[in-house]
NUVO-461785 format. One record per residue (C-alpha): x, y, z; residue in one letter. Coordinates in steps of 0.02 Angstrom, whole numbers. Example, Ala and Ser with C-alpha at 12.3 -4.5 7.8 and 13.67 -1.06 7.14 Angstrom:
NUVO-461785
[site [615,-225,390],'a'],
[site [684,-53,357],'s'],
//
This chain:
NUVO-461785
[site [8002,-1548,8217],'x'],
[site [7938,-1691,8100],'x'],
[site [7790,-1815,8168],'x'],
[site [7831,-1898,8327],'x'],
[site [7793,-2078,8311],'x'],
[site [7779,-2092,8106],'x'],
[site [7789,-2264,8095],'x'],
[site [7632,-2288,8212],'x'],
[site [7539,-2157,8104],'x'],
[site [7562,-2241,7951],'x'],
[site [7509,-2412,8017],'x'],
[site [7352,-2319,8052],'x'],
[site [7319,-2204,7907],'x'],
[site [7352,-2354,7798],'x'],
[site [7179,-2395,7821],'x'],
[site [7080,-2268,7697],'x'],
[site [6937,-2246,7821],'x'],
[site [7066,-2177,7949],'x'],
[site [7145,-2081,7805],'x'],
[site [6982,-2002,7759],'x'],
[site [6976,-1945,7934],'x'],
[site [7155,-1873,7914],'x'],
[site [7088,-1782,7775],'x'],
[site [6905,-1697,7879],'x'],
[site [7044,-1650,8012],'x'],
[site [7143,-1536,7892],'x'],
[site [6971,-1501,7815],'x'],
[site [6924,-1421,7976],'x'],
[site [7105,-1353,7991],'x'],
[site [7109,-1256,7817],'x'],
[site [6935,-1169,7830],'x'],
[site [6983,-1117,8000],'x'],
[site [7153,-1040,7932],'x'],
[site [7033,-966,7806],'x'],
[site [6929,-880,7925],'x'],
[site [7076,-821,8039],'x'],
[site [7207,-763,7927],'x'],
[site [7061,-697,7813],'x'],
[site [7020,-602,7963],'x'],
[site [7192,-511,7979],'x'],
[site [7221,-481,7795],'x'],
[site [7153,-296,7812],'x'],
[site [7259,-272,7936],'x'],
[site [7426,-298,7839],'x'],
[site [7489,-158,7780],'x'],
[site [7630,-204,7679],'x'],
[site [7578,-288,7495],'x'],
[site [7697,-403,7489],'x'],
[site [7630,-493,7635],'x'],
[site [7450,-450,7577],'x'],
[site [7498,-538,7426],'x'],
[site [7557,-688,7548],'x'],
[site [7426,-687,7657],'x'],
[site [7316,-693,7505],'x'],
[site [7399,-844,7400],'x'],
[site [7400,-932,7584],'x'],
[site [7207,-924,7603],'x'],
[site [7148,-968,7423],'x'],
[site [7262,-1109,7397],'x'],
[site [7182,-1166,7612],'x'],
[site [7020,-1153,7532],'x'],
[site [7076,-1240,7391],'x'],
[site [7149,-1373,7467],'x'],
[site [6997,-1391,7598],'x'],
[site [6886,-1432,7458],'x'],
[site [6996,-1554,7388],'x'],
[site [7017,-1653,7546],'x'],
[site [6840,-1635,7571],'x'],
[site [6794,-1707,7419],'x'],
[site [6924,-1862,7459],'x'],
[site [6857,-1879,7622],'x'],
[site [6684,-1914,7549],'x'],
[site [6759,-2031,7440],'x'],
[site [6843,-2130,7552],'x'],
[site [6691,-2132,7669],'x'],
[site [6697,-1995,7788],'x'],
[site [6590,-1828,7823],'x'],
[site [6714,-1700,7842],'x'],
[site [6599,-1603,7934],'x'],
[site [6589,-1722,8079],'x'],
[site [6752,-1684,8140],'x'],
[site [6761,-1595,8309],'x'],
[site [6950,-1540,8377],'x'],
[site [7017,-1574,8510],'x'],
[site [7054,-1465,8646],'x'],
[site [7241,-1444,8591],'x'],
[site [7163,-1413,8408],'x'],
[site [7085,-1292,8469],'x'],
[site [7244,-1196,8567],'x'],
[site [7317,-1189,8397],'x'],
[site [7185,-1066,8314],'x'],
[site [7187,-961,8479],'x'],
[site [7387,-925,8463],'x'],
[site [7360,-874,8288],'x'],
[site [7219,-748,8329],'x'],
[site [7328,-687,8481],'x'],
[site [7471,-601,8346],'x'],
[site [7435,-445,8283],'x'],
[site [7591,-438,8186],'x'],
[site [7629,-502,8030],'x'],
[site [7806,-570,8048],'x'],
[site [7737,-661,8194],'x'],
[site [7588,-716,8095],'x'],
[site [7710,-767,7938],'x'],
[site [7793,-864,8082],'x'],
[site [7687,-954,8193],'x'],
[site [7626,-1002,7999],'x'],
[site [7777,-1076,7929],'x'],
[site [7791,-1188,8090],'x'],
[site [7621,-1254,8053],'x'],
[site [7662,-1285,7855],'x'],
[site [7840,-1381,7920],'x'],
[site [7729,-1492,8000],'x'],
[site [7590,-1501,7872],'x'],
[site [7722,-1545,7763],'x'],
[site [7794,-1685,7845],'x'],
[site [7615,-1750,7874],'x'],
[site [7597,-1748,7670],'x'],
[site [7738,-1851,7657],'x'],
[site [7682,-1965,7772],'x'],
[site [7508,-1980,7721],'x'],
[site [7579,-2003,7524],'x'],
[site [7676,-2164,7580],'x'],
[site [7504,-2241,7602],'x'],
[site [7405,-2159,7505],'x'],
[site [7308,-2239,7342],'x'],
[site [7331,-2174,7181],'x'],
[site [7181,-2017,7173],'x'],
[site [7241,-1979,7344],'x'],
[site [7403,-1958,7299],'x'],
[site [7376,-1851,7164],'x'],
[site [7285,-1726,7286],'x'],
[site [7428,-1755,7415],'x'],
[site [7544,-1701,7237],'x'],
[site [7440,-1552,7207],'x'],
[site [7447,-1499,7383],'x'],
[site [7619,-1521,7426],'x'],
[site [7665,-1422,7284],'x'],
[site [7583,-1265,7360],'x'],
[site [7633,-1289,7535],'x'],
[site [7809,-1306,7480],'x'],
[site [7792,-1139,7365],'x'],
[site [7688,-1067,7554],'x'],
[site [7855,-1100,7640],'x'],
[site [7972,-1015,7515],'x'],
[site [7860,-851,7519],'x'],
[site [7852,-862,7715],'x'],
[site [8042,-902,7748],'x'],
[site [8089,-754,7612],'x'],
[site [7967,-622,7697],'x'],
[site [8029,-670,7862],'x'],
[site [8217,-667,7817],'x'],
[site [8188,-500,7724],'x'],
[site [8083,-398,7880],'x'],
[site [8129,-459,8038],'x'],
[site [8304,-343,8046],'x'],
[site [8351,-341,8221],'x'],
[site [8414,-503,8310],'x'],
[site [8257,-495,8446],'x'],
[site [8141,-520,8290],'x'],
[site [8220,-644,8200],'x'],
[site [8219,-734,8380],'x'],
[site [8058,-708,8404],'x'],
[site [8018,-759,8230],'x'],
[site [8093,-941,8262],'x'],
[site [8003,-973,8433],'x'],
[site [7872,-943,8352],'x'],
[site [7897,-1039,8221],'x'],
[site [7954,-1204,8325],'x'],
[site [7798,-1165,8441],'x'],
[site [7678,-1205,8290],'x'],
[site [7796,-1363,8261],'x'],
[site [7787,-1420,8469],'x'],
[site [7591,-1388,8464],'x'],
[site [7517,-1479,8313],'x'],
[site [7668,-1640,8327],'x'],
[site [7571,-1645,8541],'x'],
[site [7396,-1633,8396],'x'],
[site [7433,-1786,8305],'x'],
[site [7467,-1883,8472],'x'],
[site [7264,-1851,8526],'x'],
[site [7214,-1829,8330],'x'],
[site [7259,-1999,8303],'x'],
[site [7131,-2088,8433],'x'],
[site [7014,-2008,8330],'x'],
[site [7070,-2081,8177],'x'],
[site [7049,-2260,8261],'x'],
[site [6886,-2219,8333],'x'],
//
């Protein structure tokens, strides 16, 4: 599922101050995936996915500071973001699975839509914050090959690979309802 109302988002995050604000949302975001993912990696058992889990949480923290950074830039305090109540919801489903294919899952459905949210936010972007969207975008497209490859390769009955794709569109249904409140912010 791509953003619902895209056209309304970018008439919005055309203005760099509500961009900036884009950018302390996913700031928020990525040092929360940090904390929760970092959370589960002793937990994973297979090294492959270790190795996954691992690339996943550097290149959040990576990208966290970068955004930060941009945020400041373009005005904003990253750390005066607060989520919203749906924002919230979306850290609680990803502490609720214990396993990794779900995990890997619920993951790539949030990265689908992260990506389509980099796309977006590049079409009205300036220049430096382009460059950052670049550098991002490259390892959130390299995130979703390593997810979708894991997945394909370990969930080897039909109920997994099921539940693997709820799970998946779940992430996609929840954070396209987060842009539709996330955006008042931006405005605000």
């Amino acid at each position: 599922m791509a953003v619902r109302n895209p056209e309304i988002l970018k008439e919005v995050l055309g203005n760099p101050r509500c961009l900036a604000r884009a950018f302390s949302r996913h700031v928020y975001g990525m040092v929360t995936w940090v904390d929760v993912f970092g959370g589960k990696l002793k937990s994973i058992k297979d090294l492959d996915a270790k190795l996954i889990a691992a690339r996943v949480i550097a290149d959040n923290a990576k990208h966290a500071k970068l955004f930060s950074d941009r945020a400041r830039e373009l005005g904003d305090n990253p750390q005066g973001y607060r989520p919203t109540q749906i924002g919230e919801r979306i850290y609680e489903f990803l502490e609720s699975y214990e396993d990794t294919i779900d995990c890997f899952a619920y993951a790539l459905g949030s990265l689908n839509h992260f990506m389509s949210l980099l796309n977006l936010y590049y079409d009205v972007a300036d220049a430096k914050s382009k460059r950052i969207i670049e550098e991002i975008r490259k390892d959130v497209e390299e995130h979703i090959g390593l997810l979708e490859r894991y997945i394909k390769a370990h969930a080897s009955t039909p109920e997994r690979i099921k539940r693997a794709e709820e799970l998946r569109l779940l992430a996609e249904s929840i954070y396209t309802e987060r842009e539709d409140e996330e955006i008042k912010w931006y405005v605000s």
